[in-house]
C-alpha positions in Angstrom: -67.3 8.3 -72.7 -65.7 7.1 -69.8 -66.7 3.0 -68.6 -66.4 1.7 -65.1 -64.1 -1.5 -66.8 -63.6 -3.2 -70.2 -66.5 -6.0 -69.1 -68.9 -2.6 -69.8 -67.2 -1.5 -72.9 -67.3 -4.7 -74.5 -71.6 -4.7 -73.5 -71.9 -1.5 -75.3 -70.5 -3.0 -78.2 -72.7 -5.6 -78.4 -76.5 -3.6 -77.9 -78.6 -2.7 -80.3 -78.9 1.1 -80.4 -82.4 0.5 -82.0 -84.0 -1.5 -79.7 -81.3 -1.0 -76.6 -81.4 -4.8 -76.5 -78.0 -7.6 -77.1 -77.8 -7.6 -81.0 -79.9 -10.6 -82.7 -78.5 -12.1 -85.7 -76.3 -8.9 -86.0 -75.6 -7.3 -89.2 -73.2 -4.5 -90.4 -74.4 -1.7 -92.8 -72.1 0.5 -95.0 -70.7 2.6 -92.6 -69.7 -0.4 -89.9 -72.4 0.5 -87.5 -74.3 -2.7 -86.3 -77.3 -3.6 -85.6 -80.0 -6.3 -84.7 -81.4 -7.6 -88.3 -84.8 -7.6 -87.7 -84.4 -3.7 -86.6 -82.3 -2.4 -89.3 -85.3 -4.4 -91.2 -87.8 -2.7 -89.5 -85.8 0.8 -89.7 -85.7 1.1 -93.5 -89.4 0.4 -93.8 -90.7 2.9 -91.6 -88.7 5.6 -93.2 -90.2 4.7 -96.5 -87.4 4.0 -98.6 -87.6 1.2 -101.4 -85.1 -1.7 -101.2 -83.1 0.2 -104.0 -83.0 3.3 -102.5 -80.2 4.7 -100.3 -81.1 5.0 -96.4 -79.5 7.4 -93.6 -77.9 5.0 -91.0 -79.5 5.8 -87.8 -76.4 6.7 -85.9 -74.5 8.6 -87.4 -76.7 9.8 -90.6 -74.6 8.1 -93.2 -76.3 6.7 -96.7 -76.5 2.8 -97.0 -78.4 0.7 -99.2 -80.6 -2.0 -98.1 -78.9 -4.8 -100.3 -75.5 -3.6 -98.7 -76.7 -5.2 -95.1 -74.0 -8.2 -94.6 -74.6 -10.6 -91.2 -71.3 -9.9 -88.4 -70.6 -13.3 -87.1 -68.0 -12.2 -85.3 -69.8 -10.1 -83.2 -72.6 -12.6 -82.9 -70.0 -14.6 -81.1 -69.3 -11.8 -78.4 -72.9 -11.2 -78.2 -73.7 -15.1 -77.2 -70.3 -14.9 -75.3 -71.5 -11.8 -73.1 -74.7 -13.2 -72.3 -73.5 -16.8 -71.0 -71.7 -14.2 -68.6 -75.7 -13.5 -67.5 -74.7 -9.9 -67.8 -77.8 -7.9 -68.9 -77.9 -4.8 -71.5 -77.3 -1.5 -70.5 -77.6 -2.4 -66.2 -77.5 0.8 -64.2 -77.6 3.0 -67.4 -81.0 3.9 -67.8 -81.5 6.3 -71.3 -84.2 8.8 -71.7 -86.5 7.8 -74.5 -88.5 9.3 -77.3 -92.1 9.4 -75.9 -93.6 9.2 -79.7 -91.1 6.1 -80.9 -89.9 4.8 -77.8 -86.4 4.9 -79.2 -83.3 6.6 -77.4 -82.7 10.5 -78.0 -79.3 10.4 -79.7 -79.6 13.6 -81.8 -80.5 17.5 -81.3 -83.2 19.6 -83.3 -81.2 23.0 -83.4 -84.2 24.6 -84.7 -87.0 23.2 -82.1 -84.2 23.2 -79.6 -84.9 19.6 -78.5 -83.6 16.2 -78.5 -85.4 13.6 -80.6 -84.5 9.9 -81.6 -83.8 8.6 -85.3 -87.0 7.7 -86.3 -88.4 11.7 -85.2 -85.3 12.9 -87.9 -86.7 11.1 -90.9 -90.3 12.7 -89.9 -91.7 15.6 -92.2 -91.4 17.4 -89.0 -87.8 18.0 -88.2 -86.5 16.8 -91.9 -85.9 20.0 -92.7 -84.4 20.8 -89.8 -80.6 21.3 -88.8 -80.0 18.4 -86.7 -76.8 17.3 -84.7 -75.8 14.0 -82.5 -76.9 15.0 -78.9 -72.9 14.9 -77.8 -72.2 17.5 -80.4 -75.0 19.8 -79.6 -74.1 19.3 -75.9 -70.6 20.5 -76.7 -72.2 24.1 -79.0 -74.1 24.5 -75.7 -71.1 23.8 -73.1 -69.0 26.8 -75.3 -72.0 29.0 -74.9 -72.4 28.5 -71.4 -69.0 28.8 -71.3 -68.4 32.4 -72.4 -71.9 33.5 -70.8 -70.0 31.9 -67.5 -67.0 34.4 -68.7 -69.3 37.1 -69.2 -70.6 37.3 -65.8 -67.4 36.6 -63.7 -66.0 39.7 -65.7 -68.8 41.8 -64.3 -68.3 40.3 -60.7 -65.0 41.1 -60.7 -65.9 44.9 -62.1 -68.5 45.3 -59.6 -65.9 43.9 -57.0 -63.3 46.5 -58.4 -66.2 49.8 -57.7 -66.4 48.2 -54.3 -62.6 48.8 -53.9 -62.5 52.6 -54.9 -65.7 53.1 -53.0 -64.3 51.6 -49.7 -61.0 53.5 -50.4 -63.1 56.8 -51.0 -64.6 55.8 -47.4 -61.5 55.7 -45.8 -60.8 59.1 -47.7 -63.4 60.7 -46.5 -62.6 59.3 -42.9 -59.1 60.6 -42.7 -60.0 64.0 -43.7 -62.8 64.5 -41.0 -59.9 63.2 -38.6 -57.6 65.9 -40.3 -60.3 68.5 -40.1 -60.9 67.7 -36.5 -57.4 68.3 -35.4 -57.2 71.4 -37.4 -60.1 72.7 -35.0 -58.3 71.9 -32.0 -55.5 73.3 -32.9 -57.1 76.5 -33.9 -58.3 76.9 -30.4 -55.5 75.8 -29.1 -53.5 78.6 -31.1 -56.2 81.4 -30.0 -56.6 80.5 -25.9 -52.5 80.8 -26.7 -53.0 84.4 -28.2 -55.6 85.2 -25.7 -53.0 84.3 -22.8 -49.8 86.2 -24.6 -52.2 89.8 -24.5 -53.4 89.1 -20.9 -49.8 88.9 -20.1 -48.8 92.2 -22.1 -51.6 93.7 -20.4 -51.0 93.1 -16.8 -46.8 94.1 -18.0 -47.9 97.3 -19.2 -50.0 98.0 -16.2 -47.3 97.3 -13.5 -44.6 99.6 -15.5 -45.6 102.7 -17.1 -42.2 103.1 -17.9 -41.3 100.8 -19.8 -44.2 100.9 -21.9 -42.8 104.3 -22.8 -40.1 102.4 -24.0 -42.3 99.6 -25.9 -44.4 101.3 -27.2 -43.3 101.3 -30.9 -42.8 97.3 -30.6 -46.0 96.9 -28.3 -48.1 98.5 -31.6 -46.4 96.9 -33.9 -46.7 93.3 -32.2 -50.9 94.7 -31.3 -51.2 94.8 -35.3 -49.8 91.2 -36.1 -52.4 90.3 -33.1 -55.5 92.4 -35.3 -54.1 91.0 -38.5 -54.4 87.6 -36.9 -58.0 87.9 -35.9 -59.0 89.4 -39.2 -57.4 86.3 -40.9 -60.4 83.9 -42.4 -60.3 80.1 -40.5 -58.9 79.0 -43.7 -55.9 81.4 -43.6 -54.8 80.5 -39.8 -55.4 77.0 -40.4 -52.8 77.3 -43.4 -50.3 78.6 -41.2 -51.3 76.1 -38.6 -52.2 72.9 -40.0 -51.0 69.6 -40.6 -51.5 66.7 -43.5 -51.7 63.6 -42.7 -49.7 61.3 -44.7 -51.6 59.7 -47.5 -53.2 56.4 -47.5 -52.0 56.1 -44.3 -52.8 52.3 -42.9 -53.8 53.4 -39.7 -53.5 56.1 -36.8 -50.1 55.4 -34.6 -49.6 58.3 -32.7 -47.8 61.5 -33.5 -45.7 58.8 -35.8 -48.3 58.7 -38.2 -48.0 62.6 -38.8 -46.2 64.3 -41.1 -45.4 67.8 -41.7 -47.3 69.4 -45.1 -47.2 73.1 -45.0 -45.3 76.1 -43.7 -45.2 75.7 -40.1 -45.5 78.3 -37.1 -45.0 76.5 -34.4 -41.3 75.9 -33.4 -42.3 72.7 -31.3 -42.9 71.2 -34.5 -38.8 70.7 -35.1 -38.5 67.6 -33.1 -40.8 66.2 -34.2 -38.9 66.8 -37.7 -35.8 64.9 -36.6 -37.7 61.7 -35.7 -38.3 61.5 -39.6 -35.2 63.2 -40.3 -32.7 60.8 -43.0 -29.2 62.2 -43.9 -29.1 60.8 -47.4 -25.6 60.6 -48.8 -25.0 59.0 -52.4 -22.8 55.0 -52.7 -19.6 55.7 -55.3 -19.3 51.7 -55.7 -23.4 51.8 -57.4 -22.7 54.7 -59.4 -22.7 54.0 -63.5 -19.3 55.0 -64.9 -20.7 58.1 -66.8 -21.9 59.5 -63.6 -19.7 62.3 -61.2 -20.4 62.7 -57.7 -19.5 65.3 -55.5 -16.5 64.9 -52.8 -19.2 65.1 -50.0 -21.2 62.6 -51.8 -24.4 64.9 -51.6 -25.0 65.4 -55.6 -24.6 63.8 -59.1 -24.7 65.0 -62.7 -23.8 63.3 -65.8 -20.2 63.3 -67.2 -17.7 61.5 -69.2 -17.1 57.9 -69.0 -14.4 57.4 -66.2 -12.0 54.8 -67.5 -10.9 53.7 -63.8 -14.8 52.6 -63.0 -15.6 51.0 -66.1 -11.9 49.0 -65.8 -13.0 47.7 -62.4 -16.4 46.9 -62.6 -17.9 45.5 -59.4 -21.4 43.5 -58.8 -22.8 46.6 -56.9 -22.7 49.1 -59.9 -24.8 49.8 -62.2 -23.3 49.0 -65.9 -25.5 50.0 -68.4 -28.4 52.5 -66.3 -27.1 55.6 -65.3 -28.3 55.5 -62.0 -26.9 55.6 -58.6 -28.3 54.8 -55.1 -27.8 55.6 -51.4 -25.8 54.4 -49.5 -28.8 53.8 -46.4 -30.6 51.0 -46.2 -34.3 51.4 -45.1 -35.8 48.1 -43.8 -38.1 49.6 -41.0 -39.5 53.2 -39.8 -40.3 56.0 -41.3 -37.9 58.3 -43.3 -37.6 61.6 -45.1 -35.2 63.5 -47.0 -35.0 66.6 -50.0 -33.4 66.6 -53.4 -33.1 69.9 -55.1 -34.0 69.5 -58.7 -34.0 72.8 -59.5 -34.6 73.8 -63.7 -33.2 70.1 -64.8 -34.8 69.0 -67.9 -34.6 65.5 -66.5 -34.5 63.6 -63.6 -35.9 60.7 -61.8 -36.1 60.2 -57.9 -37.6 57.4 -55.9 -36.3 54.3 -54.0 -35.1 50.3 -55.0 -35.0 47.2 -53.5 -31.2 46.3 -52.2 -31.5 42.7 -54.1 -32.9 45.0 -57.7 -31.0 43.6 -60.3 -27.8 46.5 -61.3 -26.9 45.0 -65.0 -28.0 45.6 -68.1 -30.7 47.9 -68.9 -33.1 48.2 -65.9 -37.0 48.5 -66.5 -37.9 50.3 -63.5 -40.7 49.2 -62.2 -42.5 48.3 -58.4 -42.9 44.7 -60.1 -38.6 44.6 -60.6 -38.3 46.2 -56.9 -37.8 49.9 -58.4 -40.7 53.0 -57.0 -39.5 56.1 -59.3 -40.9 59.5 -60.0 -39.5 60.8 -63.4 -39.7 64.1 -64.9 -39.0 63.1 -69.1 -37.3 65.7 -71.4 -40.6 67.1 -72.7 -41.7 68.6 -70.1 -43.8 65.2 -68.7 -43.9 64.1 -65.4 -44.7 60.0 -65.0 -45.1 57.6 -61.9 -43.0 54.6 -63.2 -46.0 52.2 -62.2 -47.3 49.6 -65.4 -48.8 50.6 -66.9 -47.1 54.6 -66.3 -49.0 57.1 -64.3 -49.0 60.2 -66.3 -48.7 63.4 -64.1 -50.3 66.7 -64.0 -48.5 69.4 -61.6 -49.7 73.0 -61.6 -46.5 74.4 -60.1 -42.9 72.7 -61.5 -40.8 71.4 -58.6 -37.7 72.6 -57.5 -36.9 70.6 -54.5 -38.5 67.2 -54.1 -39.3 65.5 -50.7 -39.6 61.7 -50.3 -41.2 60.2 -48.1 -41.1 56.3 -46.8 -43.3 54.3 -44.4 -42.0 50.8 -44.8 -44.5 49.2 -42.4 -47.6 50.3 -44.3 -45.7 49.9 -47.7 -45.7 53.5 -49.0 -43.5 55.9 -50.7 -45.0 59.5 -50.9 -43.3 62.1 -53.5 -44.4 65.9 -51.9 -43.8 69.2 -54.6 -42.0 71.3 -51.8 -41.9 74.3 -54.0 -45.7 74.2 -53.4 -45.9 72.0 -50.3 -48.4 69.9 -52.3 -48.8 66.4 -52.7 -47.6 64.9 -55.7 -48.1 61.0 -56.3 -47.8 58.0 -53.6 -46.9 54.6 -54.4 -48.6 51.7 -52.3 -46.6 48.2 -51.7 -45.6 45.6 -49.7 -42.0 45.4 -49.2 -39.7 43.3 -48.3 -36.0 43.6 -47.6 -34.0 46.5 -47.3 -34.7 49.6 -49.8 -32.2 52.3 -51.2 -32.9 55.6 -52.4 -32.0 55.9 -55.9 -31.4 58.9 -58.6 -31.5 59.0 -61.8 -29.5 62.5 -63.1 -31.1 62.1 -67.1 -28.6 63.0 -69.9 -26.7 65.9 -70.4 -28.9 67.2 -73.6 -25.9 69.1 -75.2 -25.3 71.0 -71.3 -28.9 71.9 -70.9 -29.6 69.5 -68.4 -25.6 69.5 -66.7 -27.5 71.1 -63.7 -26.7 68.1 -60.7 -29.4 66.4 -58.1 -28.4 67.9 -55.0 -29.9 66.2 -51.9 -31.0 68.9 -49.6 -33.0 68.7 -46.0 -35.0 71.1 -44.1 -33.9 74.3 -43.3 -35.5 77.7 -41.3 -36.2 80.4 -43.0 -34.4 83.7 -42.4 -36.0 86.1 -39.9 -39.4 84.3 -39.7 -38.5 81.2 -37.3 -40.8 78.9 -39.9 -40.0 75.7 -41.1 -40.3 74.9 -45.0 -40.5 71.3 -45.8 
C-alpha cells in the first residue's frame, strides 16, 4: 500500500482497525496487532469466547488469549503525539463498511463470493466458510482476470490473423479477374490477327492464279494450322497465348509488372524478355574451398578441398558452408535468370543479403538475410522459411527460374520443366542481394552432376520462347 508521505503512514499505525478511530489506551495481543482496549474488550465478547479460551485476532486470524492482552505505551505516545498535530483518522480515505456490524470489510467469503468484516467471519454463517484477507482475494481474482484478459487477446489476434488470409484471398481473387481479362483481349486480339492474315491470302491468291499453282501445297498446309486453330477450345489458345502475372504482386506498374509464365507465340514477347533479362555469373573469391567452378564461371559442383583456397582465406568466402554466390548485386529492379538442375539429388538455389554473415555454419534463413529453395537428398523439396515450408511438386524440375522484384520484396522460384509456379518468398529488403547456390554433397558421385546457370533460349524450328 502505497502513502502520499510518512505523516500518513505513521496515522495508519496509530487507528483502530475495530472502530477506525486513534487507538485509546492501546494494547497489543499475541500476534503484535493493536488495538483500542475497550474494543479488543468488546471483540472477544461478542464472539463468545470465555476469558480462558483462545480468540482469532481480527486481522489477521491468529489465536490469542484474552489474559495475553498487555497495554503499548509506546504507541500511546505516537497516538497523543499525532493528534496534538490536529490531524484526524483516516482524512480522505473513506472505507466501505459492513452494513450488519458497521465494521470495515477486510476479508473475502470465497464461498458467498463477498466481502464481510471480522465480526460476520466468527458468525454461524460464514464460519464454515473458506475465507481470505480482502488483498489476497483481490490478488486470486487479478490472476483470473488476468489469463481470461489472455484468453481473449489470443482470439483477437486469431480472428485478426482470418482477416489477413481473407484480405489476401481478396486480392487473389482480384488479380486473377485482371489476368483473366487480359487473356480475353488478347484472344481477340490474336483472332482479328488471324482474320486479317486470310483476308490477305485471299485477295494474293485472287490477283495471281499462278502463283497459287505454286502455293498450293503450303497454302493447304498453312489453311489446316488456321482450322486446327479454330477448332482449338478457349482454354487451348489461351495456353499458347497467355500470360501470368507475377505472384503477390504489390501492385499494377505497367508492362513491368508482367512476367512471362508459359510457352509463348508471339515473337514481340522477346524484348520484353531482356528488360528482366540477368547474366548470372558465379564470385571465385565466395566460393567454399571444397567447391570447383567452371573457367566461364557459369557452374559449380562439389570437389576436393583445394589447398591454395583454404591457405588464403579471405572475409568474402564462405569457410565452413559450401556455398557460393554471384557475383551481381541486386539492390533495385526486377531480375531473372535459369539454373539447370537437371537429375541432382541435391541442391539449393535462392538469393542472400550482401552483409549475410560467410563464417561458420550458416542457418539459412530470411531472418539471417538468406531466401533459399532446397531440394534434400530424399527426394524432399523445402522453402528454407521458419519454420520450413515443405513442398509438393507434381513434375521434378530440371531447370529452375528465379525471379526478383526488389521494390515489392519478392523472390519467386518457377518449375520451368513445367512452366508452373513453385513457391514465392515475401520480404522487405534492404541492401544489396546476391544470388546464391548451394551444389549439396557429392553422395559417393551420385550427385557430382554441377548447377549450371542457363537463360532463355528459342526452340528449334517453332520460333517459341521457353522460360
Amino acid at each position: 500500500m502505497a502513502f502520499a508521505n510518512p505523516l500518513e503512514k505513521l496515522q495508519e499505525e496509530a487507528i483502530c482497525s475495530i472502530c477506525l478511530e486513534y487507538m485509546s489506551d492501546p494494547v497489543s495481543i499475541d500476534c503484535g496487532h493493536n488495538f483500542c482496549r475497550a474494543c479488543i474488550a468488546t471483540y472477544c465478547q461478542e464472539t463468545g469466547r470465555g476469558a480462558s479460551g483462545p480468540v482469532s485476532c481480527p486481522q489477521c486470524r491468529a489465536a490469542f488469549h484474552k489474559s495475553n492482552v498487555r497495554p503499548n505505551k509506546q504507541l500511546a505516545n505516537i497516538v497523543e503525539t499525532i493528534k496534538q498535530l490536529g490531524q484526524p483518522p483516516a482524512k480522505g480515505r473513506p472505507e466501505a463498511l459492513c452494513r450488519k456490524h458497521e465494521e470495515r470489510l477486510k476479508l473475502f467469503c470465497e464461498e458467498d463470493g463477498e466481502a464481510i468484516c471480522v465480526v460476520c467471519r466468527e458468525s454461524l454463517e460464514h464460519r464454515p466458510h473458506a475465507v481470505y484477507p480482502i488483498e489476497e482475494a483481490a490478488q486470486v481474482y487479478k490472476l483470473k482476470l488476468q489469463k481470461s484478459l489472455e484468453r481473449l487477446l489470443k482470439e483477437v489476434d486469431e480472428i485478426q490473423k482470418h482477416e489477413v488470409v481473407k484480405k489476401k484471398r481478396e486480392r487473389i481473387v482480384t488479380e486473377f479477374g485482371k489476368l483473366h481479362q487480359l487473356l480475353a483481349e488478347e484472344e481477340k486480339l490474336l483472332l482479328q490477327k488471324l482474320e486479317q492474315e486470310e483476308k490477305i491470302i485471299l485477295q494474293r491468291i485472287n490477283e495471281n492464279l499462278t502463283k497459287l499453282l505454286e502455293l498450293r501445297s503450303s497454302l493447304d498446309k498453312l489453311i489446316l494450322e488456321i482450322r486446327e486453330k479454330f477448332q482449338q477450345s478457349a482454354d487451348g489458345l489461351l495456353k499458347v497465348s497467355g500470360w501470368q502475372k507475377s505472384p503477390l504482386s504489390s501492385q499494377a506498374e505497367g508492362e513491368g509488372t508482367w512476367i512471362p509464365g508459359h510457352w509463348k507465340h508471339c515473337l514481340g514477347l522477346r524484348n520484353l524478355l531482356k528488360k528482366f533479362k540477368e547474366d548470372v555469373t558465379l564470385d571465385p573469391e565466395t566460393a567454399h574451398p571444397e567447391l570447383i567452378l567452371s573457367d566461364d564461371r557459369k557452374s559449380v559442383r562439389r570437389g576436393g578441398k583445394k589447398l591454395i583456397l583454404s591457405l588464403f582465406d579471405n572475409p568474402k568466402r564462405f569457410n565452413a558452408s559450401p556455398l557460393v554466390l554471384g557475383v551481381q548485386a541486386f539492390s533495385t529492379g526486377r531480375r531473372y535468370w535459369e539454373v539447370q538442375v537437371g537429375d541432382k539429388t541435391e541442391w539449393g538455389l535462392g538469393l542472400c543479403r550482401e552483409s549475410a554473415s560467410r563464417k561458420g555454419t550458416v542457418v539459412l534463413s530470411p531472418k539471417n538475410g538468406y531466401w533459399v529453395l532446397r531440394l534434400q537428398s530424399g527426394g524432399k523439396y523445402e522453402a528454407l522459411t521458419s519454420p520450413l515450408t515443405s513442398l509438393h511438386l507434381s513434375v521434378r524440375p530440371r531447370r529452375v527460374g528465379i525471379f526478383l522484384d526488389y521494390k515489392a520484396g519478392e523472390i519467386t522460384f518457377y518449375n520451368v520443366t513445367d512452366r508452373d509456379h513453385i513457391y514465392t518468398f515475401t520480404d522487405q529488403f534492404s541492401g544489396p542481394l546476391r544470388p546464391l547456390f548451394f551444389p549439396g554433397a557429392s553422395a559417393g558421385g551420385k550427385n557430382a552432376e554441377p548447377l549450371v546457370i542457363s537463360w532463355v533460349r528459342d526452340t528449334e524450328g517453332s520460333g517459341c520462347i521457353l522460360l
